[in-house]
Structures are given as structure tokens and as C-alpha cells.
N, C-alpha and C positions, 0 to 999 in steps of 0.2 A: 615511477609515479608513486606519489607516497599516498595513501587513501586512507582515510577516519573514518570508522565505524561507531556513531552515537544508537545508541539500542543494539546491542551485538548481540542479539538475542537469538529466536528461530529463524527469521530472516535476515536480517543484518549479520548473523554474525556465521551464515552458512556463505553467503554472498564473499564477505570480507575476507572468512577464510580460504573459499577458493580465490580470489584475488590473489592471494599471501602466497598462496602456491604457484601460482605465475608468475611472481616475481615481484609483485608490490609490495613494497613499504607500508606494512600496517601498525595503526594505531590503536587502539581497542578503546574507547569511555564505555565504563561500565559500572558497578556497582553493588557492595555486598560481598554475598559469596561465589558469586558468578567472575564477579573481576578476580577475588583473591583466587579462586581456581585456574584461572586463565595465566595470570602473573606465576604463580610458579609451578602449571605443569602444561601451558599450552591450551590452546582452542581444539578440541575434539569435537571432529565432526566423521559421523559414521551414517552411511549413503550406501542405498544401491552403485551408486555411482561412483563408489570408490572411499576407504575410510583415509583420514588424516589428521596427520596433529600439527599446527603449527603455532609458532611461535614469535607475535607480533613484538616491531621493533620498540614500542611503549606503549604501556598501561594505564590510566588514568580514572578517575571517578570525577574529577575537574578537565573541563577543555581547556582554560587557562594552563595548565599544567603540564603540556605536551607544546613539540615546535607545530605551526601550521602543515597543513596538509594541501595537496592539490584538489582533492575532490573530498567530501564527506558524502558519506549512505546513510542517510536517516531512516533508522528500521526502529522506532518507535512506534507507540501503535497510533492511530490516526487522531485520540481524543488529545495527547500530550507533543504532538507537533509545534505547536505554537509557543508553547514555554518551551521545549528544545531548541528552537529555531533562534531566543534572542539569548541562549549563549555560545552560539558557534562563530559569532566574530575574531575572539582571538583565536581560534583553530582554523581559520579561514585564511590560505593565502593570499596575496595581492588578489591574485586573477582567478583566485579560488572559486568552485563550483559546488551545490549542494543538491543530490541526488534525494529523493523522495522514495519512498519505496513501499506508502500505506495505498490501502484502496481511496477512492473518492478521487476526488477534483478540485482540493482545496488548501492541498498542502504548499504547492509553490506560491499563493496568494500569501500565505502562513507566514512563508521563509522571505517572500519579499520586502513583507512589513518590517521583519525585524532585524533584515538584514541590507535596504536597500534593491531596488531593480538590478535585477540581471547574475545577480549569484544563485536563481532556482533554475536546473531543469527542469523537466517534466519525466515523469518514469511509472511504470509499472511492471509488476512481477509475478510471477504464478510457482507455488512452489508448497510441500505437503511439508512442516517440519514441526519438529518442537525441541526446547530446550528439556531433555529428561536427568541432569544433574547439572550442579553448577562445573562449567565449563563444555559442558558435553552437549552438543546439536544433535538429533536425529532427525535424517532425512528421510523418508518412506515411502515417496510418490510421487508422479508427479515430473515429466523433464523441466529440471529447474534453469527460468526462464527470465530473462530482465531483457526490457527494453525502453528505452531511452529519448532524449531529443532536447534542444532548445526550442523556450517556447514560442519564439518566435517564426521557429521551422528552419527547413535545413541545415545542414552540417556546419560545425563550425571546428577548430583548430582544440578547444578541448573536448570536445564531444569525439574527437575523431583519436585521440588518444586514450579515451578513456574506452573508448571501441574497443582497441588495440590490448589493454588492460586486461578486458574482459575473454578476448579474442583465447587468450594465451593460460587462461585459466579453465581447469578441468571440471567436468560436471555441472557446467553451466552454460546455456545458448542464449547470447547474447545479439540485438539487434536495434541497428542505430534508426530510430522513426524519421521522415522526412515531415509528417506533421504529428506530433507527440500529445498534440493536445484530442485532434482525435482520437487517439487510439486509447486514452483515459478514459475520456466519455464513452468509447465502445463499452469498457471494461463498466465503467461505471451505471451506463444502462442495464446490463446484464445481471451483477450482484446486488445491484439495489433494486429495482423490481422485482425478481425473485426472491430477496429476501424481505419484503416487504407484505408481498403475497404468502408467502410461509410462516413468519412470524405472526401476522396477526390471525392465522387462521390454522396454525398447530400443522401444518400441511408438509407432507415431502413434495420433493420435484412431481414423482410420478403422478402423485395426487393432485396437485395445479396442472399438469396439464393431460389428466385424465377425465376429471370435474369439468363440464360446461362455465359454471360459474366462476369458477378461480381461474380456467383459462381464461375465459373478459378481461376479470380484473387485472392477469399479470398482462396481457398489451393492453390497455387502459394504462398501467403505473408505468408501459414503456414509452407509450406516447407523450406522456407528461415528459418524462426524462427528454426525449428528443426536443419538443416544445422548446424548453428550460436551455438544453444545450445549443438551440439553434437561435435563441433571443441573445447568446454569449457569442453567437458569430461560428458556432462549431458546424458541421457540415452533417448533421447525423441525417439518416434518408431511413423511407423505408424499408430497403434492402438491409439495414442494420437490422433494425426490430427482429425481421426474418432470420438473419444472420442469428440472431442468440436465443431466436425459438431453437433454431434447430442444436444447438448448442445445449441448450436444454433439453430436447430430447437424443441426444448424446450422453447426456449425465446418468449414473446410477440412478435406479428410478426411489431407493430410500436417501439421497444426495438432500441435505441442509446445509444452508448457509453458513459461516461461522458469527455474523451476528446475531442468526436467529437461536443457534447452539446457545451463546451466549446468555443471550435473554432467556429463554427457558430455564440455564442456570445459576439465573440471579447474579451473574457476574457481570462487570462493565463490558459494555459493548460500543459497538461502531456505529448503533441508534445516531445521534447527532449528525457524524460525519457522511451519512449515507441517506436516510430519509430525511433526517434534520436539515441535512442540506437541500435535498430538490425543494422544500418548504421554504428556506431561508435565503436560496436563489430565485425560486419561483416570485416571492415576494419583490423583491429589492430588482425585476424584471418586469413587473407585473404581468406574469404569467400564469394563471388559474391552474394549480396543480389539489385539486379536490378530492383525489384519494388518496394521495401522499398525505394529506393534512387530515384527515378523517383517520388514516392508521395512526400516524402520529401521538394524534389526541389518545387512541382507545388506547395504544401502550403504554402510553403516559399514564391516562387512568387507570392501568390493572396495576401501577408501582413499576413498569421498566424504566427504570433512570438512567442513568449518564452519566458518565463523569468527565463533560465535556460542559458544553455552552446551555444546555438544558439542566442541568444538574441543580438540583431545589427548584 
């Protein structure tokens, strides 16, 4: 199977490299000094789970530039989706498929637009990594985790080999969804309520659900989430809500976000694609999501920008 990694970054390009080691045909688009280090000394990825170096079969800064691929891993970050997504046509095989791999719920709408129906899966990932030189992943945490689906549900003849892909590649647990679209919104209730309850109120995990008040608000911001994803035909129940309190009281109790990290560090964040969106779904639903839109606003007025769809 040949697979293109667009963002070969701390996820994409930990994911792609374990691919490569199973035996896939990897492609690499990247960019700068990241690519030229990958081009001539290999993808270094060093892991609890094992260190390795490999060496994908072409390199590229252009998708035009490469033959197509069976599958693409989008591990850009969630704000630049949508411009990644309308140049992956010529890297797309005939019956080519496009893997997602940011948080939210928004990215195969993304890839659909600019690529036609039926070339998005649906996918999410959990996994502690960063790029600490160019070419070099470190992994630190975390059993790194992808799971997958069409979003129409059940299995299908490329989902079942990209299984297989993943199957055969080391330090990765991979898992083929029967409905993929829930198991996003799972995710997505989770880190978006809790990062929404954090960030506007400077708060760790332990402290929202230590505080009376900021426990409210985080199932108050989860209820809206279910709301939102159940006027989309998703099946989220109360047992979910539950399901990711206690998830949170599983987490380190000084545990933040990484959008809320973000925002605090005046760097672009996931702002849009995570609260911007329950706002921007809730709307175009006409679902009343009123603390989603209340944090929003107040972000927005202390200067958290975007560099996505809010951005000026």
C-alpha cells in the first residue's frame, strides 16, 4: 500500500513512519528544513516504543510532485485543513482515500468540499509527540492510537486494507470503527468542553471538577456538544457525558488542554475548530449552544485569535 503523509509532523509523521516500517510505501510532503532533513538522513522517530529511522520512497514540498498514493494521513493541524485538502487531488489515486487525523468534527466536510464525496474517512488519534529537530519525532506518551471508518459506517474493501497496513506496523494500536462518526463526536465532546471550561477560566482538570461552579459549566458545555451532535443525527446519550466525566477524573489532576496551552501562549490554536465550531454548528442547526458562544466572545475579547475562520 503506498500512503502520503501531508503534515509529517508530530503526528503524521510518527503514524507514517510506523507505516513505513510495516512495509508501506511512504511518501513524505513536507517542507523547509523538516523535509530537507528527512530527504537525506531519513524520518527519526525515537519512542518508548521503540526508536527508528526510515527512509520514505519520495519526498516532496509539492503533491503534484509525487506518483498518487492509496491512502493520504492528514496530520496538519485542524486550522489549515481546508487549504491542504484542495491540493491533494493529483496525489490522490483513482479510488484514493483521505485520512484526517486533527481533533474536531470538521475535517471530512473539509476534504469533501475540495475533493468531491467519498474520498474522506473519518478518523481520530491519541498520541503525546513532538517534532524536537527537523526530521526527528519524539514520542513520550501515551499508547499511540488511530482509529478509523467510513463515514457512512461499516467496513469497506479500503478501510479493510488500510487495517491491515496499520495491523503490521509497530508501536501503533490501531482500530477499524463500525460508526466512526460517533467515536469523533465522543472525542470531540470531551476535549472541547473541557477545553473550553479551562481556558476561559485559567483552570486545570482537577480544579473544574473540584470547583462546584466549573463542574456545571463543564456538563452544561457537554450537553450543548451532545445537543449539536444529535440535531447532526449522531447518537451521543447520556452515558457518553458520563463516560468522559469519568475520563476526566482519570486525567492528572494539573492535565490542560493543548488549545488551552496554546491560548495562554499566544500561539495559534484549535479556538475555531473546537469551540468555533459547536458555535458555527449550533447555529446553522439552530441549536442554542449559549456557553459555547459566551466563552467564545470573552476569548475573543481578551485578543485569543485564530488562524482559521475567525481570524480578524
Amino acid at each position: 500500500m503506498r500512503i502520503a503523509v501531508v503534515g509529517a509532523g508530530a503526528v503524521g509523521g510518527y503514524f507514517g513512519g510506523r507505516l513505513a516500517q510495516g512495509g508501506a510505501e511512504l511518501v513524505v510532503i513536507a517542507r523547509g528544513a523538516h523535509l530537507e532533513a528527512i530527504r537525506h538522513a531519513g524520518l527519526r522517530l525515537t519512542s518508548v516504543a521503540g526508536d527508528a529511522v526510515v527512509h520514505p520512497a519520495e519526498c516532496a514540498e509539492d503533491p503534484a510532485a509525487v506518483a498518487p498514493a492509496d491512502v493520504v494521513l492528514l496530520g496538519v493541524k485542524a486550522w489549515q485543513v481546508a487549504g491542504a485538502a484542495a491540493t491533494l487531488r493529483p496525489l490522490l489515486a483513482r479510488d484514493g482515500c483521505v485520512l484526517p487525523l486533527q481533533n474536531g468534527v470538521e475535517a471530512p466536510g473539509h476534504i469533501d468540499r475540495a475533493l468531491g464525496p467519498g474520498h474522506a474517512l473519518g478518523g481520530l488519534c491519541r498520541i503525546l509527540s513532538e517534532v524536537v529537530a527537523p526530521g526527528t519525532i519524539k514520542h513520550s506518551g501515551i499508547e499511540p492510537y488511530v482509529a478509523f471508518g467510513e463515514l457512512a459506517g461499516g467496513p469497506s474493501a479500503r478501510t479493510r486494507r488500510l487495517l491491515t497496513a496499520f495491523e503490521a506496523a509497530p508501536g501503533v494500536r490501531a482500530e477499524l470503527v463500525p460508526d466512526i462518526r460517533l467515536a469523533m463526536w465522543r472525542k470531540f465532546l470531551l476535549i472541547t468542553s473541557w477545553g473550553a471550561v479551562g481556558a476561559s477560566n485559567g483552570a486545570t482538570v482537577g480544579e473544574i471538577l473540584a470547583v462546584p461552579e466549573l463542574r456545571r459549566r463543564l456538563l452544561d458545555a457537554m450537553g450543548e456538544i451532545r445537543a449539536v451532535g444529535r440535531a447532526q443525527g449522531v447518537s451521543l446519550t447520556e452515558d457518553d457525558i458520563r463516560d468522559a466525566v469519568q475520563v476526566l477524573e482519570g486525567a492528572p489532576a494539573q492535565g490542560t488542554t493543548s488549545m488551552q496551552r496554546d491560548l495562554a501562549a499566544g500561539r495559534p490554536s484549535e479556538l475555531d475548530a473546537q469551540i468555533g465550531a459547536v458555535v458555527r454548528l449550533g447555529q446553522d442547526l439552530g441549536v442554542p449552544v449559549p456557553y459555547h458562544a459566551g466563552v467564545l466572545r470573552s476569548l475573543l475579547a481578551q485578543g485569543a485569535g485564530s488562524p482559521g475562520r475567525l481570524a480578524g
